[in-house]
N, C-alpha and C positions, 0 to 999 in steps of 0.2 A: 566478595561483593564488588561489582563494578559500577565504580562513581564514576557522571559525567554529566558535563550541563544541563545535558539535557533530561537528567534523573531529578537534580534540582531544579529546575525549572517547572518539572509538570508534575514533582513531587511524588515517584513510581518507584520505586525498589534497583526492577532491571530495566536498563535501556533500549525496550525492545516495543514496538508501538503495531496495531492493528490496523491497518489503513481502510478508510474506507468502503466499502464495496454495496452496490447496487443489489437491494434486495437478500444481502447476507449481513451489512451490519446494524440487525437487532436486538434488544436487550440481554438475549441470552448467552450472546457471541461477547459483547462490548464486557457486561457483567462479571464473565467467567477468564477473559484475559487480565482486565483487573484487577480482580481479585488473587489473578496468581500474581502480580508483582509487574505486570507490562502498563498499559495504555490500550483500553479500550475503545474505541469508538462508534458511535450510531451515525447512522447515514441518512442524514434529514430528508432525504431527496427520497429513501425507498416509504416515506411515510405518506399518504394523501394530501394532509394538509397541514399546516404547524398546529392544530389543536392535537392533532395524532402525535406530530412527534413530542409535545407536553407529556402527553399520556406516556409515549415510550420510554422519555426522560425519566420519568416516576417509578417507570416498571425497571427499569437498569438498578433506580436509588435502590428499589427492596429489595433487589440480588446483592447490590455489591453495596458496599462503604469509602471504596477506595474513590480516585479519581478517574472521568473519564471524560470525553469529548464527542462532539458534534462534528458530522463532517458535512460540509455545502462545498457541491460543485457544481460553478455557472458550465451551463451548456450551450450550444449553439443552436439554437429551435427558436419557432417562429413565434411559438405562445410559452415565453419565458413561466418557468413557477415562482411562487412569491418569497423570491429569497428573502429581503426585508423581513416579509411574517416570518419567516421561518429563523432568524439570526433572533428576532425580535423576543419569539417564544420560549428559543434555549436561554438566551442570555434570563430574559424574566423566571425560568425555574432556577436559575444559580449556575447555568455550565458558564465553566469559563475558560476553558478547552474550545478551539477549535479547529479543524485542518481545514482549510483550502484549498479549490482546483480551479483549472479551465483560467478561460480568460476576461480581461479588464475585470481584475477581482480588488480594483483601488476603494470606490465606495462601499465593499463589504468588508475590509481591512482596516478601513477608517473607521465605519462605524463599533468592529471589535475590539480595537484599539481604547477608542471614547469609551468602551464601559471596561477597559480593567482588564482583559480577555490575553492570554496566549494564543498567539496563532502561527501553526504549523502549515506553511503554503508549497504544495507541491511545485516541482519545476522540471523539465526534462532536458533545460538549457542553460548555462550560467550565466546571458544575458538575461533570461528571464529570473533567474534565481539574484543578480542583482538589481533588477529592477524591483524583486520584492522587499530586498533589503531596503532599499529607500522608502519605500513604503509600512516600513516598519513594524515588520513579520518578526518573530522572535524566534524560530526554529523554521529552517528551510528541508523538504524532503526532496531528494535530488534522485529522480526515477531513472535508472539507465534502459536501456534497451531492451534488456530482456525481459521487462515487468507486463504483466497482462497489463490489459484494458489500454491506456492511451500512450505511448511511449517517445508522442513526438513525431518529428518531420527529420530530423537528421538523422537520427540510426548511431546515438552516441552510445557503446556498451557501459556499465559501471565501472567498469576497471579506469578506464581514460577518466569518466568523466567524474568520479568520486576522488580522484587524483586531484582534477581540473577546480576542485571546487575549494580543496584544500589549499590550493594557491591562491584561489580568487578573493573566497565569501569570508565577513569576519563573523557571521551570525553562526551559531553551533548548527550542525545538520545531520540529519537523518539520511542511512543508505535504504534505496528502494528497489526492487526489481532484480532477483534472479537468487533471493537468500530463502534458504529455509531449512537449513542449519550451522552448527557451531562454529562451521571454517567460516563461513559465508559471515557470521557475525563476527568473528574474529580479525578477519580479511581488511571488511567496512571499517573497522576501530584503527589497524593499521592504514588505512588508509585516508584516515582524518575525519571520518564519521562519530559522532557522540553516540549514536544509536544507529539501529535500526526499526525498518519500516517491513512488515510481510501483510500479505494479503493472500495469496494462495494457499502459503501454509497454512492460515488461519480456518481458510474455507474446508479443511479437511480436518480438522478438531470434532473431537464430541458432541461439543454445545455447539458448532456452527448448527444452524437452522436451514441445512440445505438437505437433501432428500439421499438418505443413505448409498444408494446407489451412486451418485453424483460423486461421491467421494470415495466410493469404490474405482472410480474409475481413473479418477484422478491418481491414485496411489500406483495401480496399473498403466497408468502413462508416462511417456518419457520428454526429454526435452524434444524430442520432433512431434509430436503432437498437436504443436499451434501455428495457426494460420495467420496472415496481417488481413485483414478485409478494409476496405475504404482507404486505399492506396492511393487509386486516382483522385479519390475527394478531398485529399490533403487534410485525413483525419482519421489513421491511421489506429487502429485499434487492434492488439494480439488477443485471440479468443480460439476457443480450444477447434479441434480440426476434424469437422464432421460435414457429412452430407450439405447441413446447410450453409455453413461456411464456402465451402467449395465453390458450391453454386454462385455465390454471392463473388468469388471472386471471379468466376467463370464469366458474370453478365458484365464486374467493371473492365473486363478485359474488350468488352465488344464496341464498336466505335460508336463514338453518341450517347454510350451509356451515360445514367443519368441517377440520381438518387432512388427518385421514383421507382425508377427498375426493379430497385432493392428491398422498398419502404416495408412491404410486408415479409420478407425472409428475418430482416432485423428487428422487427417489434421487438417493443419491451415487454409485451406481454408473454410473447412466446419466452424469450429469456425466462423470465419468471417462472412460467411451468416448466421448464428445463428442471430446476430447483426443487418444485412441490411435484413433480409428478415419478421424475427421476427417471426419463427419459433422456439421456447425455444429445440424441440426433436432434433432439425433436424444432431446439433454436440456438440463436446465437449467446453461446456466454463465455465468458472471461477464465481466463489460463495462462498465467506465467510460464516460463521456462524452466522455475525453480518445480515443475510439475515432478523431471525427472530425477528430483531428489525427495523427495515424499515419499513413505516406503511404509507408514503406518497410519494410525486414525488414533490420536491420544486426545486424553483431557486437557485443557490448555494450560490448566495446572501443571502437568506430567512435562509438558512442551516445554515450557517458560521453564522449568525448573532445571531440566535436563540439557538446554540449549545451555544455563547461566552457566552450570556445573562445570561441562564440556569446555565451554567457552576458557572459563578461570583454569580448569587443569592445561588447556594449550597452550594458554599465556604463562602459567608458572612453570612449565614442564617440558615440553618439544621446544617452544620457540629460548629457551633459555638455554635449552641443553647445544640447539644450532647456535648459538652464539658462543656459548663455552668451548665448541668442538673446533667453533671457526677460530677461536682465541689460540687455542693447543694447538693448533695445523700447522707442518713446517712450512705451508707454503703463505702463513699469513704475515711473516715478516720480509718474502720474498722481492726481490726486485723485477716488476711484469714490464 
């Protein structure tokens, strides 16, 4: 069994959490990680309105018994959704789980703070990750580079910056972006992580609610697969690497490009039928790096269990045996 802050803190078995994701984390997804032993999450934002995500709230409770959380992430758009309602709703059915993203997320931190709440606040920077700490975040997710969807303005990989964080942060953290198995969780824990954070792997589970094909495909892709789109717009987002991605980088390449240009390549809507139609060209959606290590489509039961397993034989067994070996070595009392 591996204990770690952040198993105590959000009350979960293994240190392994479902992040967010746009139109994938619904009840069936958030439910079925839960209940194997991780951190499930629902994504307020894939819901219409907070009386929808109420209802979703309700439908997660009759799948699972365990714990799980809400995820709000502020966006940059012109006609804000009402995050308030929507913090307002979950907290009023009892979540007391939540992850945070995006930015100036002080008066939504405050306000989950004032009722009780854990909050898990993404960061892809360690000045932003201590800025959240003063703000009084209680588990920080520290996304390196290779994580789909927004991965930042610097270009910092996990390795450096899961490093970086271990020197910095005092609040326990989550590793994000480029894991989606046992080494990758093992890695993150040596490297001063309490947990981990997966989102790709997730989207390719059983109960994900994404369109079987989508997830066939992702199995058959590798780490060259993803694209960055919105380079020039200093809003940087990796999403998997097809016809319309391309395009979309093709126009920010052109001089004067502008949003606009774009607006209809990147709907949210087309995203969406990417998902229900199972069409992988058809728009723009989200694909980590951890793509090229996906090689099946399990229960997330099967995942969670198998990852924990894994995880605990390399901690008792390889990484003990490499220190025993390096102890026996004639050359470990040597003078270099």
């Amino acid at each position: 069994m591996i204990v770690t802050p952040i198993t105590k803190l959000l009350g979960i078995r293994v240190p392994i959490v479902q992040g967010g994701m746009q139109w994938v984390g619904l009840p069936s997804l958030a439910a079925a990680v839960s209940s194997a032993g991780g951190l499930g999450i629902l994504t307020a934002l894939t819901q219409p309105n907070p009386d929808a995500l109420r209802e979703a709230i309700r439908e997660t409770r009759r799948k699972t018994d365990k714990p799980f959380g809400v995820n709000i992430t502020l966006l940059p758009t012109i006609n804000p959704p009402d995050y308030e309602g929507f913090a307002r709703a979950a907290v009023a059915e009892g979540v007391r789980i939540f992850e945070t993203a995006g930015n100036n997320p002080k008066k939504l931190i405050g306000y989950l703070k004032s009722e009780g709440c854990v909050v898990i606040h993404k960061c892809t920077t360690i000045r932003h990750a201590k800025s959240a700490e003063k703000m009084g975040v209680d588990i920080l997710s520290i996304d390196g580079f290779e994580c789909a969807g927004h991965p930042g303005e610097e270009d910092i990989p996990g390795l450096v910056l899961l490093a970086r964080a271990a020197e910095e942060l005092k609040a326990p953290y989550l590793a994000s972006g480029g894991i989606a198995d046992s080494r990758g969780f093992v890695a993150a824990l040596a490297l001063g992580a309490s947990g981990i954070n997966m989102g790709t792997r997730f989207m390719c589970t059983v109960e994900s609610p994404i369109h079987d094909r989508i997830k066939e495909k992702i199995v058959t892709s590798t780490e060259q697969d993803t694209i960055h789109i919105f380079r020039t717009m200093n809003n940087t987002a990796r999403v998997f690497k097809n016809r319309v991605s391309k395009e979309v980088v093709a126009i920010e390449q052109r001089p004067g490009s502008k949003f606009e240009d774009v607006r209809d390549l990147v709907s949210g809507a087309r995203g969406r039928q990417v998902y229900e139609l199972g069409d992988p060209d058809y728009g723009i959606w989200s694909l980590g790096l951890s793509a090229g290590l996906i090689h099946d489509i399990p229960t997330c039961e099967d995942l969670v269990r198998r990852m924990e397993q894994e995880a605990e034989e390399l901690m008792s067994s390889r990484l003990r045996i490499l220190t025993r070996n390096t102890r026996a070595s004639p050359f470990a009392k040597a003078k270099l």
